[in-house]
C-alpha positions as CSV (number, residue, x, y, z in Angstrom):
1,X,-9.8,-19.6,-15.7
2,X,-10.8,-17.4,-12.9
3,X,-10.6,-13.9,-13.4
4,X,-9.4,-11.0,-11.1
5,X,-10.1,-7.2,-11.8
6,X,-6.6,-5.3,-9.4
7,X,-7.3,-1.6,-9.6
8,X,-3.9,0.4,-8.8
9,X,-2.8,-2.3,-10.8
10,X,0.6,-0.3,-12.0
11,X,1.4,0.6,-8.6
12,X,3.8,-0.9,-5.8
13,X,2.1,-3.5,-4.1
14,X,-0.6,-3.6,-7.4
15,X,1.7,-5.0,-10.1
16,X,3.6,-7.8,-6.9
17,X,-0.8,-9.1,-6.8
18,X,-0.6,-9.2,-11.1
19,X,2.5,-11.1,-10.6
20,X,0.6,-13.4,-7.9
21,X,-2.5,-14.1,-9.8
22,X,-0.9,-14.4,-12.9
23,X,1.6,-17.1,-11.2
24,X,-1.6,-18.8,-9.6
25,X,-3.3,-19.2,-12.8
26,X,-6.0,-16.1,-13.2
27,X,-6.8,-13.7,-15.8
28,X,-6.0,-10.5,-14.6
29,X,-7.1,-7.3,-15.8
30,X,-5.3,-4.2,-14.4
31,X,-6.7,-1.1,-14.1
32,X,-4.7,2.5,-13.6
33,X,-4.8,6.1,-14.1
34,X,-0.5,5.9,-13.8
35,X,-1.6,9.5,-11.5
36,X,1.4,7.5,-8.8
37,X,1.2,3.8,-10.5
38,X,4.3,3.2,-13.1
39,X,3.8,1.4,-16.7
40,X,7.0,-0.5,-16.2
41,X,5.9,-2.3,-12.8
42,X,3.9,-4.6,-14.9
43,X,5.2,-4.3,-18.8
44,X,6.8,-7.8,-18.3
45,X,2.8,-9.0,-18.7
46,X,1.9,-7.0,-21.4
47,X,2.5,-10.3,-24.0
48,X,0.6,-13.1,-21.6
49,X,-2.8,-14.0,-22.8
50,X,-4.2,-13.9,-19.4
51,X,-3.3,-10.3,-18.9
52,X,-5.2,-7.0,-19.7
53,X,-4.5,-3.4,-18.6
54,X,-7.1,-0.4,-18.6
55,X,-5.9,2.9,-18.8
56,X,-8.5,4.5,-16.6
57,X,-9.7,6.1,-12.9
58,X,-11.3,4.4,-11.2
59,X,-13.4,7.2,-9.6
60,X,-14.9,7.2,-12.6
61,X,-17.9,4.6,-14.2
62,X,-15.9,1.4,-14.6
63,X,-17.1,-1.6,-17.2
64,X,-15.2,-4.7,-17.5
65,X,-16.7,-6.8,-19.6
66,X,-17.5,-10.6,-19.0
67,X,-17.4,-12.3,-15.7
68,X,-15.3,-11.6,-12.7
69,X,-14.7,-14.0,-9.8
70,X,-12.6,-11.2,-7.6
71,X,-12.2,-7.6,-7.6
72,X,-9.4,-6.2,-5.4
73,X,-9.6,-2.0,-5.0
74,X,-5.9,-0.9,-4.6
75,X,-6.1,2.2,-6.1
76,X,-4.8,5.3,-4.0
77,X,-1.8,7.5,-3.6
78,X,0.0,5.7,-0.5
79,X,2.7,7.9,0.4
80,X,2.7,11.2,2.5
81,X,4.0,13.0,-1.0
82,X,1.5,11.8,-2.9
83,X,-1.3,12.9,-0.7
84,X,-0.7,16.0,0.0
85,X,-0.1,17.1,-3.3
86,X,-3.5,15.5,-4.6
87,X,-5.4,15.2,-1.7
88,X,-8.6,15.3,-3.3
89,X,-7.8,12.6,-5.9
90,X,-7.2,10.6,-2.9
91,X,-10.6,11.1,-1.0
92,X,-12.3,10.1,-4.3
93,X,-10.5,6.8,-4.8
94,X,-11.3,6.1,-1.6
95,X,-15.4,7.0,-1.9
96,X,-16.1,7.0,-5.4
97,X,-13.8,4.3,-6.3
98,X,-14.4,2.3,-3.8
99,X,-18.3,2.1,-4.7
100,X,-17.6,1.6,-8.3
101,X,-15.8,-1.5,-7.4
102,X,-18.6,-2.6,-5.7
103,X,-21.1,-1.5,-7.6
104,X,-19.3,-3.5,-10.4
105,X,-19.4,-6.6,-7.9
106,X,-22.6,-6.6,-7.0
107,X,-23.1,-7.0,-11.1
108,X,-20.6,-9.5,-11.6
109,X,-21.4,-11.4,-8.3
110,X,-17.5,-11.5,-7.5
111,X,-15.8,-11.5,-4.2
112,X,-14.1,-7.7,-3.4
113,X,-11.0,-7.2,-0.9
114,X,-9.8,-3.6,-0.3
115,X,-6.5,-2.8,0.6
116,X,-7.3,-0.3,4.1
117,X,-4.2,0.5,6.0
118,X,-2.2,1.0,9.5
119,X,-3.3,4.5,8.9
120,X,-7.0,4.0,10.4
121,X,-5.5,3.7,13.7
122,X,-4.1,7.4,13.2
123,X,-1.8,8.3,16.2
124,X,-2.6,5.3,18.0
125,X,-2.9,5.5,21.9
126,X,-3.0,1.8,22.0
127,X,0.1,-0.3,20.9
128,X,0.5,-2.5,19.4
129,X,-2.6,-1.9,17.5
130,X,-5.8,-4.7,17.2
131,X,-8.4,-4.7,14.9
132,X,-10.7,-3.7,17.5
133,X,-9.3,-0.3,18.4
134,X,-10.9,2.4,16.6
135,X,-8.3,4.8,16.0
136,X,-6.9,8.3,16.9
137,X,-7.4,9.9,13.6
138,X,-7.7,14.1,13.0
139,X,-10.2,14.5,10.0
140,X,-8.9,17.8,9.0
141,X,-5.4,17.6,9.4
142,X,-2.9,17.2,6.2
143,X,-3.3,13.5,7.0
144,X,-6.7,13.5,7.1
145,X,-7.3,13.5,3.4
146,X,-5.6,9.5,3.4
147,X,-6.9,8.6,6.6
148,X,-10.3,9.3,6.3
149,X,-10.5,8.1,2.7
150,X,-9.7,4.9,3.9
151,X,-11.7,5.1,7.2
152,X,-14.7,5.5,4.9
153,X,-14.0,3.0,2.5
154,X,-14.0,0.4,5.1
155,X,-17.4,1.6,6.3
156,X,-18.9,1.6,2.6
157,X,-17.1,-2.1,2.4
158,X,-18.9,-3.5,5.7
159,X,-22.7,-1.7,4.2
160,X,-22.4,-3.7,1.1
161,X,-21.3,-6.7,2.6
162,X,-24.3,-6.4,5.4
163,X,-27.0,-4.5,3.6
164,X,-26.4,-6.5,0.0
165,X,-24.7,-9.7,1.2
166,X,-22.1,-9.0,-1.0
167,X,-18.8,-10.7,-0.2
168,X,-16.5,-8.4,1.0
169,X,-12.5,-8.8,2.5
170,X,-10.9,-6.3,4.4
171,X,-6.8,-6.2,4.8
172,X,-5.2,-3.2,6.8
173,X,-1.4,-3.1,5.3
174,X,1.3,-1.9,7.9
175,X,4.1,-0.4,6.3
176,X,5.9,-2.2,3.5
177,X,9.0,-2.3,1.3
178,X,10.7,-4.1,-1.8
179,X,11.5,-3.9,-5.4
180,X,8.8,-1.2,-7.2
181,X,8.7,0.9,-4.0
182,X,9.1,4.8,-6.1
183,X,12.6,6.2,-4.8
184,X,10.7,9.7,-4.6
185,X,7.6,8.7,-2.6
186,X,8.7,10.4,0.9
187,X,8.3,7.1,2.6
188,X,11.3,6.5,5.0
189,X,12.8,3.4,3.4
190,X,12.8,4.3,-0.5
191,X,14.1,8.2,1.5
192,X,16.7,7.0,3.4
193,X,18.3,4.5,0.6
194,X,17.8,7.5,-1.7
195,X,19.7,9.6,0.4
196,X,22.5,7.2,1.0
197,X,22.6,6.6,-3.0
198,X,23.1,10.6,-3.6
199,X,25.5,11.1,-0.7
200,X,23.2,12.8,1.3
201,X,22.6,12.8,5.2
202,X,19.8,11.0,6.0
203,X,16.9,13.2,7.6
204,X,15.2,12.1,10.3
205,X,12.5,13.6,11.4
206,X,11.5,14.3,15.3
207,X,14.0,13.0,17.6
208,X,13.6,9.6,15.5
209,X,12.2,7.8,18.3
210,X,9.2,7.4,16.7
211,X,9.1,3.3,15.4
212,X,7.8,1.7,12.5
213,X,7.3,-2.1,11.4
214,X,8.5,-3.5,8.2
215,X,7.0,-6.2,6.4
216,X,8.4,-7.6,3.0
217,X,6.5,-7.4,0.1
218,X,6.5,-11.0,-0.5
219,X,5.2,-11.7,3.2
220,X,2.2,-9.0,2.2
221,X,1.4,-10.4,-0.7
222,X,1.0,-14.2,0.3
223,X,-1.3,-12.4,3.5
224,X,-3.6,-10.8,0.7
225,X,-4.0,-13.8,-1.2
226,X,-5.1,-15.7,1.9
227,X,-7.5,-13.6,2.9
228,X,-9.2,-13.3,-0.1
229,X,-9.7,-16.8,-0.3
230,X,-10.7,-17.0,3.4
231,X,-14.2,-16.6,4.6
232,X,-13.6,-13.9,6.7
233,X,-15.1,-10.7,6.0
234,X,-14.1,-8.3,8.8
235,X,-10.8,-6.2,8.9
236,X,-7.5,-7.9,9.3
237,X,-3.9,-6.7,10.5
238,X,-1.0,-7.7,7.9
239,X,2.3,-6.3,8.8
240,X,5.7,-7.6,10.6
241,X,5.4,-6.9,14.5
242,X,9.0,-6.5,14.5
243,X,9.0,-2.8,15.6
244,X,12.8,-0.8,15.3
245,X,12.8,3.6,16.1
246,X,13.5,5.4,13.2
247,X,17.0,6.1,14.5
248,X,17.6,2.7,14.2
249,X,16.6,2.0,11.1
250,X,18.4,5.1,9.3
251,X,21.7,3.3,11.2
252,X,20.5,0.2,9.5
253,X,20.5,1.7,6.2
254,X,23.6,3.6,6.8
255,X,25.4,0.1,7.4
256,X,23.8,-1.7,4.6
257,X,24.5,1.1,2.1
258,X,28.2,1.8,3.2
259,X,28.1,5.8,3.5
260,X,29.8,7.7,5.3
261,X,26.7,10.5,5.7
262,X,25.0,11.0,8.7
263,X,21.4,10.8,10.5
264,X,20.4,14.7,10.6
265,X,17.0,15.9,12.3
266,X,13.8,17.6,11.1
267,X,10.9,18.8,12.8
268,X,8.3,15.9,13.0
269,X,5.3,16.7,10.3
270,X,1.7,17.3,11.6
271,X,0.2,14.2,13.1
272,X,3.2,12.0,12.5
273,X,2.1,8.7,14.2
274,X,4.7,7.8,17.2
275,X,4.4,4.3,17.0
276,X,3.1,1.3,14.4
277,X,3.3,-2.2,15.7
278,X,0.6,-4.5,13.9
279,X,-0.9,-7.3,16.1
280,X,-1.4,-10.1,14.2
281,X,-2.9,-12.5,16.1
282,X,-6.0,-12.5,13.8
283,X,-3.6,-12.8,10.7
284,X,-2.3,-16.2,12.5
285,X,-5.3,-18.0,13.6
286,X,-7.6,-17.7,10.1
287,X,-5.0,-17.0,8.0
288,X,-2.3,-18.9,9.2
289,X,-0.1,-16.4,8.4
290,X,3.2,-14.8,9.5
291,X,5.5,-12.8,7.7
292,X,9.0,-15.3,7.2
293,X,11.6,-12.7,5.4
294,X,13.8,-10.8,7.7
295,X,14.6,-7.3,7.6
296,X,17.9,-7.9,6.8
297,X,17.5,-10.1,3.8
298,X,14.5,-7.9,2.9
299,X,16.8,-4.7,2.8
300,X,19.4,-6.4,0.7
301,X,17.0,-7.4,-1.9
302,X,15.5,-4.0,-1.8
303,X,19.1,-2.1,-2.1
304,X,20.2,-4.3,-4.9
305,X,16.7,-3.0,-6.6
306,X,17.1,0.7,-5.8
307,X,20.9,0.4,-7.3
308,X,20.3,-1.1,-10.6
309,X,18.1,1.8,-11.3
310,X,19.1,4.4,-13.5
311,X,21.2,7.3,-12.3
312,X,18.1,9.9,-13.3
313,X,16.1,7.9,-11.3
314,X,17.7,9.0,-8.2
315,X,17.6,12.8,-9.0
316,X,13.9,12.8,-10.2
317,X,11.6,14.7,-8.2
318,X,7.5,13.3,-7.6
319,X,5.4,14.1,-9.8
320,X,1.5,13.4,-10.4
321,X,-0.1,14.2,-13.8
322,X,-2.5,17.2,-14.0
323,X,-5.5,17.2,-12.7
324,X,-7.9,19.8,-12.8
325,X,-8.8,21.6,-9.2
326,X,-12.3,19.9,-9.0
């Protein structure tokens, strides 16, 4: 039985890979610090044989013991809230962890993806974006913290995989939504269905003309798994390309949730990227891949999620545990 170290194991898109690997057959361990990852994404396992879970950061010295055929680093705050409330917890998963994973995989001789994101490409002046753009990123705005984290874990990635030979896999996620997406991440979709759930008017922020592309989780997680197993070391888009404004999508929502509130606007928040349209031509010819869920059945799935969950679910603020200012 192969085995698979996931780090951010309890998160969103984490605990849908334990579901994945355990389905295909592997021995997964998880690995947390539950700092934005949640127990209950991937209790269900706790009883299988072929699952572990480490309480632990990976920033930190990590030791798994015994062999490990994959290692796949997708540890890190993800969502605007998250980072600017422990920004430095994020720049640290993204250096520190990301060279304890492979440090730990040079060891183990085991095959290492990293989950990078849309977010390299900053404020893109190219649309929609390739894997050959470099990006219109600001290292010191609020941003920065995420962007940059991830900017350098890519880099750290490619020096292992040239200088060591080590066997490295590179995925940059485009934004994504389904069941285990936190309600009270700041992220548009879990904030507008929020929103709608409470009553409230949805916010908008900008003149909502800024556009987004939303892939289901499903669709992400079958991209993943195909890259790993691919021989293909350097970065690759996987997203939906199908692109819809922000004032669209909150019109969406507001049809597919039945309120009667309305779209109200914000001022936009430093660096907000105007547009995010993945090209996936890469993604197609070595993966084979295209995302296959609609946004419509997508949603629905996703709404019936976000209503079955307790009533204090919707009224809880974010929250991170305490961590020391260091």
């Amino acid at each position: 039985m192969k085995r698979v170290l996931i780090t951010g194991g309890a998160g969103f898109l984490g605990s849908h890979l334990c579901d994945r690997f355990i389905k295909e057959g592997y021995h997964v361990i998880a690995m947390d610090n539950l700092i934005t990852g949640d127990i209950r994404n991937i209790e269900h396992l706790f009883h299988l044989p072929n699952f572990e879970f480490y309480h632990h950061d990976v920033s930190k010295f990590i030791h798994v013991p015994g062999e490990l055929d994959y290692i796949l680093h997708f540890a890190s705050p993800a969502s605007p809230i998250d980072y600017l409330k422990i920004p430095i917890q994020t720049l640290k998963v993204g250096s520190l962890g990301i060279h304890n994973c492979l440090g730990l995989a040079r060891v183990k001789n085991a095959r290492v993806l990293i989950a990078s994101t849309s977010e390299v490409y900053g404020d893109p002046a190219v649309h929609p974006q390739n894997e050959d753009y470099w990006g219109n990123v600001n290292p010191v705005g609020p941003r920065g913290v995420y962007d940059e984290a991830k900017r350098f874990q890519e880099a750290m990635t490619m020096a292992y995989h040239t200088f060591h030979g080590l066997e490295t896999r590179i995925v940059r996620i485009f934004n994504t939504y389904g069941p285990r997406m936190r309600l009270n991440d700041g992220r548009v979709l879990p904030a507008f269905i929020g929103q709608a759930l409470r009553g409230e008017d949805l916010t908008v922020f900008g003149d909502g003309s800024q556009t987004r592309s939303f892939c289901y989780v499903d669709d992400l997680i079958e991209g993943i798994y195909r890259l790993l197993l691919s021989d293909y070391p350097y970065p690759v888009n996987v997203g939906n390309p199908n692109e819809i404004t922000i004032r669209e999508f909150g019109e969406e929502i507001i049809k597919l949730t039945g309120t009667t509130q309305k779209l109200i606007v914000k001022p936009l928040p430093t660096d907000d990227p105007k547009q995010r349209r993945p090209d996936i031509t890469r993604a197609k010819e070595i993966l084979g891949w295209e995302p296959k869920v609609s946004r419509e059945e997508g949603l629905r799935i996703t709404y019936e999620y976000f209503k079955s969950l307790p009533e204090e679910e919707l009224f809880k603020a974010a929250h991170h545990r305490e961590f020391e200012k260091k």
